[in-house]
C-alpha positions in Angstrom: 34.2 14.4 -78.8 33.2 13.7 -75.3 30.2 11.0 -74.7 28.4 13.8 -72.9 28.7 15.6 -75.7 27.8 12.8 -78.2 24.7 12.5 -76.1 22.8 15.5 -75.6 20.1 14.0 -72.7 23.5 14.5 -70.4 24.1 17.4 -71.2 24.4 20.0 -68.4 21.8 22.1 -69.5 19.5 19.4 -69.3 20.0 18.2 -66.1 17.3 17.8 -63.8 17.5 20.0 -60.6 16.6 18.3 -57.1 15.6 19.4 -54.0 15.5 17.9 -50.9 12.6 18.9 -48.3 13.7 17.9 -44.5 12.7 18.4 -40.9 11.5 16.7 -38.2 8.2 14.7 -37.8 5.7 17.4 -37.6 7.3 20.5 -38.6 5.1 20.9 -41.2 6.6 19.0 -44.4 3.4 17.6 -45.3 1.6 20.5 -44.9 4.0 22.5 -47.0 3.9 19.3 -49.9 0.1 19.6 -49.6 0.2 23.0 -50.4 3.0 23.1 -53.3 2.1 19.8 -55.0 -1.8 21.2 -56.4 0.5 24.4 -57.2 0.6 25.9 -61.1 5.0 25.9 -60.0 5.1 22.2 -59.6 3.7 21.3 -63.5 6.3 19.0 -64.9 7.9 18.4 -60.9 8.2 15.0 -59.8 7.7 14.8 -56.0 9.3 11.7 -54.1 6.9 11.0 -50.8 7.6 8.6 -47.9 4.0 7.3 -48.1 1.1 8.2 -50.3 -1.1 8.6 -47.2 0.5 11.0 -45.5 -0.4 13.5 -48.1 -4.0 14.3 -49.0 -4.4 13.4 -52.6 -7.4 11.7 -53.4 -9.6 14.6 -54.8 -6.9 15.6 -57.0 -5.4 12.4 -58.6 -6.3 12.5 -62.3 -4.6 9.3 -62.9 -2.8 6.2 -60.9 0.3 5.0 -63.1 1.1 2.5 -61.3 1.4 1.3 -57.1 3.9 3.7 -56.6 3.3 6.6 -59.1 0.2 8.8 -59.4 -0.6 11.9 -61.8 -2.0 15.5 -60.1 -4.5 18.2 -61.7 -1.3 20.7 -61.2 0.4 19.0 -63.6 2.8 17.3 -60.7 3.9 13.5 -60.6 3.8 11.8 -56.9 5.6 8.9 -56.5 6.3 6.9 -53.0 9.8 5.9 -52.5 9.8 2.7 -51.8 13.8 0.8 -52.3 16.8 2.7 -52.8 16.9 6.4 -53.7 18.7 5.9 -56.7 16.7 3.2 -58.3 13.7 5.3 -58.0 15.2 8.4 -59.6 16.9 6.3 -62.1 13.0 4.1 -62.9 11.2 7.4 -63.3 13.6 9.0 -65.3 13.8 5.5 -67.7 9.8 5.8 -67.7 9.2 9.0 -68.7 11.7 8.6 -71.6 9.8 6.0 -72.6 6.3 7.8 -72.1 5.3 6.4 -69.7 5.0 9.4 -67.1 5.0 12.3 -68.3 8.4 14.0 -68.3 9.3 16.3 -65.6 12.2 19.2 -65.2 12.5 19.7 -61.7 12.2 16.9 -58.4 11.4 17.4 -54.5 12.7 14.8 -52.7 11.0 14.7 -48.9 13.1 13.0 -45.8 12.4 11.3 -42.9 11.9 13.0 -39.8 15.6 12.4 -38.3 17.1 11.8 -41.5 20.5 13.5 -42.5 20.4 15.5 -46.0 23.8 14.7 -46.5 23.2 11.6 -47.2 20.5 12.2 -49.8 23.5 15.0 -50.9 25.7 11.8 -51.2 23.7 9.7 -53.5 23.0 12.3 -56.0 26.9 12.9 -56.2 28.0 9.4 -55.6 26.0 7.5 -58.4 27.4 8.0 -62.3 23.8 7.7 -63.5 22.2 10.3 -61.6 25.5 12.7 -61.8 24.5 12.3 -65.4 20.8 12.8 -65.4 20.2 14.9 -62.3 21.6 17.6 -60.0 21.4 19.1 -56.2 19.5 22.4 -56.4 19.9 23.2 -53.2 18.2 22.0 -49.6 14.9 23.4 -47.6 14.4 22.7 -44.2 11.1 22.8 -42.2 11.8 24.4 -38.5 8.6 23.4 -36.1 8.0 27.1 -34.5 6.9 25.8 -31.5 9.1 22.8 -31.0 12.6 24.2 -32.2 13.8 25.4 -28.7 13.8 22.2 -27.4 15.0 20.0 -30.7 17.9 22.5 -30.9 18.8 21.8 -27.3 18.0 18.0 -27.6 19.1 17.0 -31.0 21.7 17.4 -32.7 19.7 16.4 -36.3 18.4 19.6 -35.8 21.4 21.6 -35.9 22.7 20.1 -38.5 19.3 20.2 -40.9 19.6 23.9 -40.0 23.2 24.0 -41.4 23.2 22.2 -44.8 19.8 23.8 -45.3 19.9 26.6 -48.3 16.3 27.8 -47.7 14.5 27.8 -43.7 10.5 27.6 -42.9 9.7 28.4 -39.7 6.1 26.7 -39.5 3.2 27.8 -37.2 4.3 31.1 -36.5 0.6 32.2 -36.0 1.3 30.0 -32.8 4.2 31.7 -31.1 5.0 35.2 -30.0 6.8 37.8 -32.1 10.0 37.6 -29.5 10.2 33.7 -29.6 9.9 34.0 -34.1 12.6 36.6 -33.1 14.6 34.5 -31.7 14.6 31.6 -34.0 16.0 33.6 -37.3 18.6 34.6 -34.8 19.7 31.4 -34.3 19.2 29.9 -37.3 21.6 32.6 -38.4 24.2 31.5 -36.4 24.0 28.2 -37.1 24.3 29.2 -40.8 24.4 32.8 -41.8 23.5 32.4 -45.7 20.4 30.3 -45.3 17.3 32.4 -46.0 14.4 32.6 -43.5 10.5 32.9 -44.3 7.8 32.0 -41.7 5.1 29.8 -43.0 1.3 29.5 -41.7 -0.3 26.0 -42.8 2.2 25.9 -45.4 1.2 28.6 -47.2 4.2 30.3 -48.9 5.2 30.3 -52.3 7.3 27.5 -53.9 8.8 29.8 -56.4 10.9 30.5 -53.4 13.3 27.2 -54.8 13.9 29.0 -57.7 16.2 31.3 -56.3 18.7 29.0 -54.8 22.3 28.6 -56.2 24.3 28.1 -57.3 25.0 23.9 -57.4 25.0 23.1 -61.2 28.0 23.4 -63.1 26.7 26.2 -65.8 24.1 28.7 -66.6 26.4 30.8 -63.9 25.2 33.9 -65.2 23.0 35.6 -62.3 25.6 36.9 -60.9 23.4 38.8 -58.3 21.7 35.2 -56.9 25.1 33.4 -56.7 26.1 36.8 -54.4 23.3 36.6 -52.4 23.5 32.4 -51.9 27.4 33.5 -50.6 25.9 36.1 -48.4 29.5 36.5 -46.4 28.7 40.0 -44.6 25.9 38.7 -42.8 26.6 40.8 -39.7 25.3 37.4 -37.8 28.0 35.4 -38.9 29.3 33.4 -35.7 32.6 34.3 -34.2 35.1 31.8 -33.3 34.6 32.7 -29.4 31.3 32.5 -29.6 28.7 30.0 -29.4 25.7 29.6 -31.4 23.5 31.1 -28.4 20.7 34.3 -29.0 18.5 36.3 -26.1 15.7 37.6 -27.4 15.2 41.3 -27.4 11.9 41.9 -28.0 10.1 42.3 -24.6 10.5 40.3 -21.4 12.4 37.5 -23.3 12.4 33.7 -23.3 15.8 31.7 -21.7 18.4 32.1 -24.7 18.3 29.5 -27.3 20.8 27.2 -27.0 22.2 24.4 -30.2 22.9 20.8 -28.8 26.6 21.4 -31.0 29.2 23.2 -31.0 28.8 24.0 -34.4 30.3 27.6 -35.6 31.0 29.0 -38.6 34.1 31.1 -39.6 35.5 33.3 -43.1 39.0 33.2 -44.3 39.6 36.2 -46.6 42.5 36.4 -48.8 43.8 39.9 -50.5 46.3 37.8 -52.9 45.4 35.4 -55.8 45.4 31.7 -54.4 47.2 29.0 -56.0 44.6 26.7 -56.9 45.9 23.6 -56.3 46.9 24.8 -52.9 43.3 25.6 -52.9 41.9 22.3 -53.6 44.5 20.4 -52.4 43.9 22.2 -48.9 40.1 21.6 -49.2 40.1 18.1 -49.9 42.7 17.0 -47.3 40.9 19.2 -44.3 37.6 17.3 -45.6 39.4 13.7 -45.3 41.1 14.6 -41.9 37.2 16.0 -40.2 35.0 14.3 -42.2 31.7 14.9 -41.2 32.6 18.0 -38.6 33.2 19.8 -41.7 29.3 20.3 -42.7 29.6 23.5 -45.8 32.3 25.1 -47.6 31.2 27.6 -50.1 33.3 31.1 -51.1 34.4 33.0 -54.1 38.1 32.7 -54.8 40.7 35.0 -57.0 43.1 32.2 -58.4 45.8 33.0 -59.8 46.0 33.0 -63.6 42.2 33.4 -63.5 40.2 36.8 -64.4 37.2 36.2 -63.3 35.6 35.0 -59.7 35.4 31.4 -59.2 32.7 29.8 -57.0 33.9 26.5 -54.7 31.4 24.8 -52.8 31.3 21.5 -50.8 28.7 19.9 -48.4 29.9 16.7 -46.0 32.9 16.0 -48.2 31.1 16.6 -52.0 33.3 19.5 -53.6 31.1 20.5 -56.1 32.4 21.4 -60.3 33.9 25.3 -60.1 31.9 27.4 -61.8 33.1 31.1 -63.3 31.0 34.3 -62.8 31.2 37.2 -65.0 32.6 39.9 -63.0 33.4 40.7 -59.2 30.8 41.4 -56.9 31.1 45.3 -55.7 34.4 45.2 -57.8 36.1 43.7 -54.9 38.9 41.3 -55.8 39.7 39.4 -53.2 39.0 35.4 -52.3 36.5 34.4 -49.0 35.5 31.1 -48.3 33.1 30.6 -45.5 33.3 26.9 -43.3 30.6 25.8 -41.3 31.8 23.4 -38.6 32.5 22.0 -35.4 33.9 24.8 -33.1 35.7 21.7 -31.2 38.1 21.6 -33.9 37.7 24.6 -36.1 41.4 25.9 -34.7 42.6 22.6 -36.4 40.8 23.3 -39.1 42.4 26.8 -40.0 45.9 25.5 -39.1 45.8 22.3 -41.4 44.2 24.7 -44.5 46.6 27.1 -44.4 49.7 25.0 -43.7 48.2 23.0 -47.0 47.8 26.0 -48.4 51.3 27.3 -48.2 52.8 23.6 -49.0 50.3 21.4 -50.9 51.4 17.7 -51.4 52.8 17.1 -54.5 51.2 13.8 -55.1 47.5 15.7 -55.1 49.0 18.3 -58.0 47.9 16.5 -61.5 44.9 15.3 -59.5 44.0 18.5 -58.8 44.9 20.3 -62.1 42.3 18.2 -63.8 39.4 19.9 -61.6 41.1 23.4 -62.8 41.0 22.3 -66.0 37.3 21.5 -66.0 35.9 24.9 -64.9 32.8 25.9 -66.1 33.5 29.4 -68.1 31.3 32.4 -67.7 32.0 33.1 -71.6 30.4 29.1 -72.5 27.0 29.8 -71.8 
Protein backbone atom coordinates (compact mmCIF):
# COMPACT_ATOMS: atom_id res chain seq x y z
CA UNK A 1 0.00 0.00 0.00
CA UNK A 2 1.03 3.40 -1.03
CA UNK A 3 2.01 6.04 1.85
CA UNK A 4 -0.77 8.23 0.41
CA UNK A 5 -2.82 5.65 0.86
CA UNK A 6 -1.63 4.64 4.42
CA UNK A 7 -2.32 8.25 5.22
CA UNK A 8 -5.62 9.46 4.45
CA UNK A 9 -4.91 13.52 5.21
CA UNK A 10 -3.09 13.11 1.61
CA UNK A 11 -5.45 11.77 0.14
CA UNK A 12 -6.69 13.39 -3.16
CA UNK A 13 -10.03 13.92 -2.01
CA UNK A 14 -8.81 15.81 0.72
CA UNK A 15 -6.72 18.16 -0.72
CA UNK A 16 -7.08 21.65 -0.29
CA UNK A 17 -7.99 23.77 -3.45
CA UNK A 18 -6.04 27.24 -4.02
CA UNK A 19 -6.71 30.10 -5.78
CA UNK A 20 -4.67 32.73 -6.65
CA UNK A 21 -6.21 36.43 -6.95
CA UNK A 22 -3.83 38.77 -9.34
CA UNK A 23 -3.84 42.10 -11.08
CA UNK A 24 -2.20 45.21 -10.98
CA UNK A 25 -2.10 47.76 -8.10
CA UNK A 26 -5.47 49.17 -8.17
CA UNK A 27 -7.55 46.99 -10.29
CA UNK A 28 -9.63 46.40 -7.61
CA UNK A 29 -8.24 43.16 -5.62
CA UNK A 30 -8.83 44.66 -2.46
CA UNK A 31 -12.05 45.73 -3.13
CA UNK A 32 -13.06 42.38 -4.51
CA UNK A 33 -11.18 40.55 -0.97
CA UNK A 34 -13.18 43.15 0.98
CA UNK A 35 -16.25 42.02 -0.50
CA UNK A 36 -15.75 38.11 -0.54
CA UNK A 37 -13.92 37.74 2.81
CA UNK A 38 -17.33 38.95 5.21
CA UNK A 39 -19.06 36.50 2.55
CA UNK A 40 -21.29 33.25 3.97
CA UNK A 41 -18.85 31.32 0.60
CA UNK A 42 -15.63 32.07 2.33
CA UNK A 43 -16.59 29.96 5.90
CA UNK A 44 -13.78 27.57 6.43
CA UNK A 45 -11.40 29.74 3.43
CA UNK A 46 -8.14 30.79 4.45
CA UNK A 47 -7.20 34.03 2.67
CA UNK A 48 -3.35 34.93 2.29
CA UNK A 49 -3.11 38.98 2.18
CA UNK A 50 0.02 41.12 1.44
CA UNK A 51 -0.69 43.38 4.39
CA UNK A 52 -3.44 43.39 7.01
CA UNK A 53 -4.03 47.14 6.31
CA UNK A 54 -4.77 47.08 3.05
CA UNK A 55 -8.04 45.38 3.77
CA UNK A 56 -10.67 46.86 6.07
CA UNK A 57 -11.10 44.44 8.79
CA UNK A 58 -11.32 45.91 12.00
CA UNK A 59 -15.22 45.79 12.62
CA UNK A 60 -15.31 42.33 11.65
CA UNK A 61 -12.32 40.58 13.47
CA UNK A 62 -13.87 38.21 16.10
CA UNK A 63 -10.45 37.12 17.16
CA UNK A 64 -6.56 37.87 16.58
CA UNK A 65 -4.60 34.45 16.61
CA UNK A 66 -1.60 35.60 16.39
CA UNK A 67 0.65 38.82 14.49
CA UNK A 68 -0.05 37.29 11.37
CA UNK A 69 -3.35 35.44 11.57
CA UNK A 70 -6.83 36.81 12.42
CA UNK A 71 -10.45 35.12 12.69
CA UNK A 72 -13.65 36.92 10.60
CA UNK A 73 -17.53 36.92 11.56
CA UNK A 74 -17.88 34.97 7.93
CA UNK A 75 -16.31 32.25 9.31
CA UNK A 76 -12.95 33.23 7.06
CA UNK A 77 -9.18 33.03 8.34
CA UNK A 78 -6.86 36.19 7.19
CA UNK A 79 -3.50 35.74 7.47
CA UNK A 80 -0.58 38.17 6.06
CA UNK A 81 2.15 36.57 4.19
CA UNK A 82 5.02 37.45 5.51
CA UNK A 83 8.35 34.79 4.36
CA UNK A 84 8.16 32.26 1.88
CA UNK A 85 4.81 31.15 0.27
CA UNK A 86 5.40 27.75 1.20
CA UNK A 87 6.23 28.08 4.83
CA UNK A 88 3.05 29.87 5.34
CA UNK A 89 0.81 27.36 3.67
CA UNK A 90 2.70 24.69 5.21
CA UNK A 91 2.46 26.69 9.29
CA UNK A 92 -1.30 27.10 8.82
CA UNK A 93 -1.96 23.95 7.61
CA UNK A 94 0.38 22.35 10.79
CA UNK A 95 -1.83 24.86 13.05
CA UNK A 96 -5.07 24.00 12.27
CA UNK A 97 -4.24 20.25 12.67
CA UNK A 98 -3.26 21.07 15.82
CA UNK A 99 -6.36 23.41 16.61
CA UNK A 100 -5.01 26.06 16.63
CA UNK A 101 -6.95 27.86 13.68
CA UNK A 102 -9.70 26.62 12.81
CA UNK A 103 -9.51 24.24 9.82
CA UNK A 104 -10.24 25.51 6.48
CA UNK A 105 -11.13 23.60 2.90
CA UNK A 106 -10.46 26.03 0.45
CA UNK A 107 -7.41 29.08 0.18
CA UNK A 108 -7.18 32.58 -1.83
CA UNK A 109 -3.91 33.49 -2.22
CA UNK A 110 -3.67 37.51 -3.38
CA UNK A 111 -0.43 38.77 -5.60
CA UNK A 112 1.39 41.64 -5.86
CA UNK A 113 0.55 44.17 -8.30
CA UNK A 114 3.27 43.07 -11.11
CA UNK A 115 3.68 39.73 -9.77
CA UNK A 116 3.63 36.60 -12.19
CA UNK A 117 1.06 33.71 -11.23
CA UNK A 118 3.23 31.29 -12.54
CA UNK A 119 5.28 31.57 -10.13
CA UNK A 120 2.81 31.17 -7.34
CA UNK A 121 1.67 28.02 -10.02
CA UNK A 122 5.33 26.89 -9.44
CA UNK A 123 5.47 26.60 -5.69
CA UNK A 124 2.32 24.78 -5.25
CA UNK A 125 3.71 22.13 -7.89
CA UNK A 126 7.27 22.34 -6.97
CA UNK A 127 7.15 21.67 -3.11
CA UNK A 128 6.41 17.73 -1.99
CA UNK A 129 4.61 19.08 1.06
CA UNK A 130 2.11 21.24 -0.48
CA UNK A 131 1.67 18.74 -3.65
CA UNK A 132 0.59 16.65 -0.70
CA UNK A 133 -1.65 18.90 1.22
CA UNK A 134 -2.88 21.37 -1.40
CA UNK A 135 -3.80 21.98 -4.96
CA UNK A 136 -4.22 24.85 -7.90
CA UNK A 137 -7.87 25.44 -8.43
CA UNK A 138 -7.51 27.60 -10.93
CA UNK A 139 -6.42 31.54 -11.26
CA UNK A 140 -8.64 34.97 -11.25
CA UNK A 141 -7.40 38.01 -12.54
CA UNK A 142 -8.59 41.64 -11.74
CA UNK A 143 -8.59 43.87 -15.15
CA UNK A 144 -8.73 47.79 -14.05
CA UNK A 145 -11.57 48.91 -16.63
CA UNK A 146 -10.31 52.10 -17.02
CA UNK A 147 -6.61 51.43 -17.01
CA UNK A 148 -6.36 48.20 -19.18
CA UNK A 149 -5.87 49.98 -22.63
CA UNK A 150 -2.84 51.40 -21.65
CA UNK A 151 -1.32 48.38 -19.24
CA UNK A 152 -1.99 46.08 -22.27
CA UNK A 153 -0.07 48.40 -24.51
CA UNK A 154 2.64 49.06 -21.81
CA UNK A 155 3.11 45.95 -19.96
CA UNK A 156 3.60 42.92 -20.77
CA UNK A 157 2.51 41.53 -16.91
CA UNK A 158 -0.65 42.35 -18.13
CA UNK A 159 -0.89 40.18 -20.96
CA UNK A 160 0.30 37.53 -19.45
CA UNK A 161 -2.02 37.77 -16.07
CA UNK A 162 -4.78 37.83 -18.74
CA UNK A 163 -3.48 34.50 -20.16
CA UNK A 164 -2.89 32.13 -17.26
CA UNK A 165 -5.94 33.64 -15.74
CA UNK A 166 -9.06 30.97 -15.60
CA UNK A 167 -11.61 33.46 -14.42
CA UNK A 168 -11.47 37.74 -15.65
CA UNK A 169 -13.06 40.82 -13.56
CA UNK A 170 -13.30 43.69 -15.38
CA UNK A 171 -13.55 46.28 -12.40
CA UNK A 172 -15.26 49.78 -12.48
CA UNK A 173 -17.27 49.18 -15.36
CA UNK A 174 -19.86 51.84 -14.01
CA UNK A 175 -16.84 54.08 -15.10
CA UNK A 176 -16.37 53.36 -18.81
CA UNK A 177 -18.60 53.33 -21.79
CA UNK A 178 -20.45 50.21 -23.11
CA UNK A 179 -18.10 50.27 -26.42
CA UNK A 180 -14.77 50.54 -24.34
CA UNK A 181 -16.40 47.19 -21.75
CA UNK A 182 -16.88 45.99 -25.38
CA UNK A 183 -13.86 46.06 -26.27
CA UNK A 184 -12.04 44.59 -23.37
CA UNK A 185 -13.91 40.99 -23.43
CA UNK A 186 -12.79 41.22 -26.99
CA UNK A 187 -9.46 41.29 -26.20
CA UNK A 188 -9.22 39.42 -23.38
CA UNK A 189 -10.62 36.73 -25.61
CA UNK A 190 -7.87 36.78 -27.80
CA UNK A 191 -5.38 36.73 -25.44
CA UNK A 192 -7.10 33.66 -24.05
CA UNK A 193 -10.31 32.36 -25.42
CA UNK A 194 -11.41 30.01 -22.44
CA UNK A 195 -11.07 32.47 -19.70
CA UNK A 196 -14.54 33.65 -18.47
CA UNK A 197 -15.46 37.36 -18.30
CA UNK A 198 -17.77 39.10 -15.62
CA UNK A 199 -17.72 42.93 -15.05
CA UNK A 200 -17.58 43.89 -11.41
CA UNK A 201 -18.78 47.29 -9.70
CA UNK A 202 -16.91 47.88 -6.19
CA UNK A 203 -16.34 44.35 -6.14
CA UNK A 204 -19.56 43.24 -5.92
CA UNK A 205 -19.95 39.85 -7.70
CA UNK A 206 -20.32 36.58 -6.37
CA UNK A 207 -17.49 34.36 -5.17
CA UNK A 208 -19.27 31.23 -5.87
CA UNK A 209 -18.06 32.16 -9.35
CA UNK A 210 -14.53 30.00 -8.17
CA UNK A 211 -16.46 27.14 -7.84
CA UNK A 212 -16.84 26.50 -11.29
CA UNK A 213 -13.36 26.41 -12.38
CA UNK A 214 -11.66 23.11 -13.59
CA UNK A 215 -10.54 21.04 -13.88
CA UNK A 216 -6.68 21.06 -11.96
CA UNK A 217 -7.07 18.21 -9.30
CA UNK A 218 -6.33 14.82 -10.22
CA UNK A 219 -10.01 13.18 -9.39
CA UNK A 220 -13.57 13.97 -8.65
CA UNK A 221 -13.53 14.36 -12.83
CA UNK A 222 -17.07 13.68 -12.97
CA UNK A 223 -18.74 17.09 -14.25
CA UNK A 224 -18.16 16.41 -17.35
CA UNK A 225 -20.14 19.56 -18.57
CA UNK A 226 -17.58 22.12 -16.37
CA UNK A 227 -14.37 20.35 -17.56
CA UNK A 228 -16.11 21.13 -21.35
CA UNK A 229 -16.78 24.45 -20.70
CA UNK A 230 -13.11 25.20 -18.88
CA UNK A 231 -11.77 23.66 -22.58
CA UNK A 232 -14.00 25.94 -24.38
CA UNK A 233 -12.07 25.16 -27.91
CA UNK A 234 -14.88 26.63 -30.36
CA UNK A 235 -14.76 29.91 -28.95
CA UNK A 236 -15.25 31.64 -32.38
CA UNK A 237 -12.64 34.33 -30.87
CA UNK A 238 -9.92 32.02 -30.72
CA UNK A 239 -6.75 33.93 -32.36
CA UNK A 240 -5.49 32.93 -35.66
CA UNK A 241 -1.99 32.29 -36.37
CA UNK A 242 -1.94 35.56 -38.76
CA UNK A 243 -3.49 37.51 -36.61
CA UNK A 244 -2.59 39.62 -33.75
CA UNK A 245 -4.25 39.92 -30.58
CA UNK A 246 -5.82 43.48 -31.79
CA UNK A 247 -9.99 44.36 -31.44
CA UNK A 248 -11.90 47.76 -32.85
CA UNK A 249 -14.77 48.32 -31.09
CA UNK A 250 -18.02 48.17 -32.80
CA UNK A 251 -20.37 49.69 -30.79
CA UNK A 252 -20.64 53.40 -31.92
CA UNK A 253 -17.92 55.86 -32.84
CA UNK A 254 -15.22 53.57 -31.44
CA UNK A 255 -12.01 54.01 -29.44
CA UNK A 256 -8.29 53.36 -31.30
CA UNK A 257 -8.11 49.39 -31.33
CA UNK A 258 -6.66 47.71 -28.35
CA UNK A 259 -3.54 46.69 -28.79
CA UNK A 260 -1.33 43.63 -26.32
CA UNK A 261 2.43 44.78 -25.60
CA UNK A 262 3.12 40.76 -26.88
CA UNK A 263 2.86 38.84 -29.44
CA UNK A 264 1.16 36.36 -27.64
CA UNK A 265 -1.46 34.08 -29.77
CA UNK A 266 -3.08 31.18 -29.26
CA UNK A 267 -3.61 28.23 -31.75
CA UNK A 268 -5.57 24.37 -31.75
CA UNK A 269 -4.15 21.25 -33.14
CA UNK A 270 -6.93 18.77 -33.77
CA UNK A 271 -6.30 15.19 -34.42
CA UNK A 272 -9.05 12.70 -36.06
CA UNK A 273 -6.75 9.52 -35.07
CA UNK A 274 -5.91 8.12 -31.56
CA UNK A 275 -2.45 9.62 -30.33
CA UNK A 276 0.28 7.57 -29.05
CA UNK A 277 0.68 8.83 -25.75
CA UNK A 278 4.00 8.89 -25.17
CA UNK A 279 4.41 10.69 -28.41
CA UNK A 280 2.00 12.86 -26.64
CA UNK A 281 3.86 13.59 -23.53
CA UNK A 282 7.07 13.17 -24.83
CA UNK A 283 6.17 16.02 -27.44
CA UNK A 284 4.69 18.20 -24.68
CA UNK A 285 7.41 18.07 -22.39
CA UNK A 286 10.31 18.64 -24.86
CA UNK A 287 8.41 21.73 -26.69
CA UNK A 288 8.00 23.07 -22.94
CA UNK A 289 11.96 22.64 -22.24
CA UNK A 290 12.94 24.06 -25.66
CA UNK A 291 10.38 27.64 -25.14
CA UNK A 292 10.18 27.70 -21.69
CA UNK A 293 8.29 30.41 -20.55
CA UNK A 294 6.85 31.52 -24.27
CA UNK A 295 4.85 28.51 -23.80
CA UNK A 296 2.22 30.17 -21.16
CA UNK A 297 -1.08 27.17 -21.27
CA UNK A 298 -1.58 23.93 -22.74
CA UNK A 299 -4.81 22.35 -22.03
CA UNK A 300 -6.98 19.88 -24.58
CA UNK A 301 -8.81 16.60 -24.59
CA UNK A 302 -6.93 13.83 -26.19
CA UNK A 303 -8.17 10.14 -27.77
CA UNK A 304 -5.06 8.00 -26.91
CA UNK A 305 -4.77 5.09 -28.17
CA UNK A 306 -5.65 2.01 -26.12
CA UNK A 307 -7.90 4.42 -24.02
CA UNK A 308 -11.90 4.54 -24.12
CA UNK A 309 -12.57 7.35 -22.63
CA UNK A 310 -11.40 11.27 -23.13
CA UNK A 311 -8.33 12.28 -21.31
CA UNK A 312 -7.77 15.83 -20.12
CA UNK A 313 -3.89 17.22 -20.34
CA UNK A 314 -3.18 20.49 -19.05
CA UNK A 315 0.13 22.43 -18.31
CA UNK A 316 0.78 26.17 -17.33
CA UNK A 317 4.63 27.68 -17.68
CA UNK A 318 6.15 24.09 -17.83
CA UNK A 319 3.81 22.28 -14.87
CA UNK A 320 1.95 19.32 -16.81
CA UNK A 321 -0.58 18.64 -14.56
CA UNK A 322 -1.86 14.47 -13.41
CA UNK A 323 -4.29 13.23 -16.58
CA UNK A 324 -7.42 12.94 -15.54
CA UNK A 325 -10.34 10.54 -17.41
CA UNK A 326 -13.84 11.84 -18.10
CA UNK A 327 -16.79 9.66 -18.56
CA UNK A 328 -17.81 10.04 -21.97
CA UNK A 329 -17.08 12.36 -25.10
CA UNK A 330 -18.28 15.68 -25.25
CA UNK A 331 -21.11 15.93 -28.20
CA UNK A 332 -19.96 12.27 -28.95
CA UNK A 333 -17.14 13.59 -30.88
CA UNK A 334 -13.99 11.41 -30.80
CA UNK A 335 -11.31 13.19 -31.72
CA UNK A 336 -8.11 14.88 -29.67
CA UNK A 337 -7.66 18.99 -29.54
CA UNK A 338 -5.23 20.60 -27.55
CA UNK A 339 -5.22 24.29 -27.44
CA UNK A 340 -1.45 26.31 -26.86
CA UNK A 341 -1.36 29.71 -25.72
CA UNK A 342 2.02 31.32 -26.76
CA UNK A 343 4.34 33.59 -28.24
CA UNK A 344 3.26 34.12 -31.94
CA UNK A 345 7.26 34.79 -32.47
CA UNK A 346 7.78 31.27 -32.34
CA UNK A 347 4.50 29.43 -32.44
CA UNK A 348 5.58 28.03 -36.20
CA UNK A 349 8.54 26.40 -34.17
CA UNK A 350 6.28 25.35 -31.85
CA UNK A 351 3.92 23.20 -34.17
CA UNK A 352 7.04 21.84 -36.16
CA UNK A 353 8.99 20.54 -33.10
CA UNK A 354 5.36 18.84 -31.59
CA UNK A 355 4.58 17.14 -34.43
CA UNK A 356 8.07 16.02 -35.59
CA UNK A 357 8.11 14.69 -31.60
CA UNK A 358 5.04 13.45 -32.22
CA UNK A 359 5.73 11.27 -35.21
CA UNK A 360 9.31 10.23 -33.60
CA UNK A 361 9.38 10.56 -29.78
CA UNK A 362 12.86 9.97 -28.18
CA UNK A 363 13.29 6.72 -26.87
CA UNK A 364 15.11 7.67 -23.81
CA UNK A 365 11.71 9.70 -22.56
CA UNK A 366 9.46 6.24 -23.17
CA UNK A 367 9.49 4.43 -19.54
CA UNK A 368 9.58 8.03 -18.14
CA UNK A 369 6.68 8.71 -19.75
CA UNK A 370 4.76 5.42 -19.37
CA UNK A 371 4.80 6.03 -15.69
CA UNK A 372 2.48 9.26 -16.15
CA UNK A 373 0.07 6.86 -18.34
CA UNK A 374 0.11 4.59 -15.84
CA UNK A 375 -1.01 6.98 -13.20
CA UNK A 376 -4.27 8.32 -14.79
CA UNK A 377 -6.89 9.20 -12.76
CA UNK A 378 -9.98 6.84 -13.93
CA UNK A 379 -13.47 8.07 -14.46
CA UNK A 380 -14.75 4.57 -13.01
CA UNK A 381 -12.41 5.44 -9.30
CA UNK A 382 -14.49 7.99 -8.09
Amino acid sequence: MSENAENPAINDENKIPVNIITGFLGSGKTTLLNHWVNSEEFKDTLVLINEFGDVGLDHELVESVDSSVVLLQSGCICCSLQGALVDSLATNFIKAQRGEIPNFKRVIIETTGLADPSGVIGTLNGDDFLLDHYYHDGTITVLDGMFVRDQLKKQYEAVKQIALADIVIVSKTDLIESDELDAIYEITAKINPAAKVFPAVKGNISPKILFDIGPYKNADQAFDKKVTSWLNFKSPNLASSIRPATVNSTIGVSKPKIIAHSDIDSFCMEFDQPIEALALLSGISTVQEQYGDSILRIKGIIDLKDQEKPIVIHGVQGNLYPLSELHSWPNGQRHSQLVFICRASVMEQIKHMFKQIMENPDSAAISYYQQMIDGIERADDY
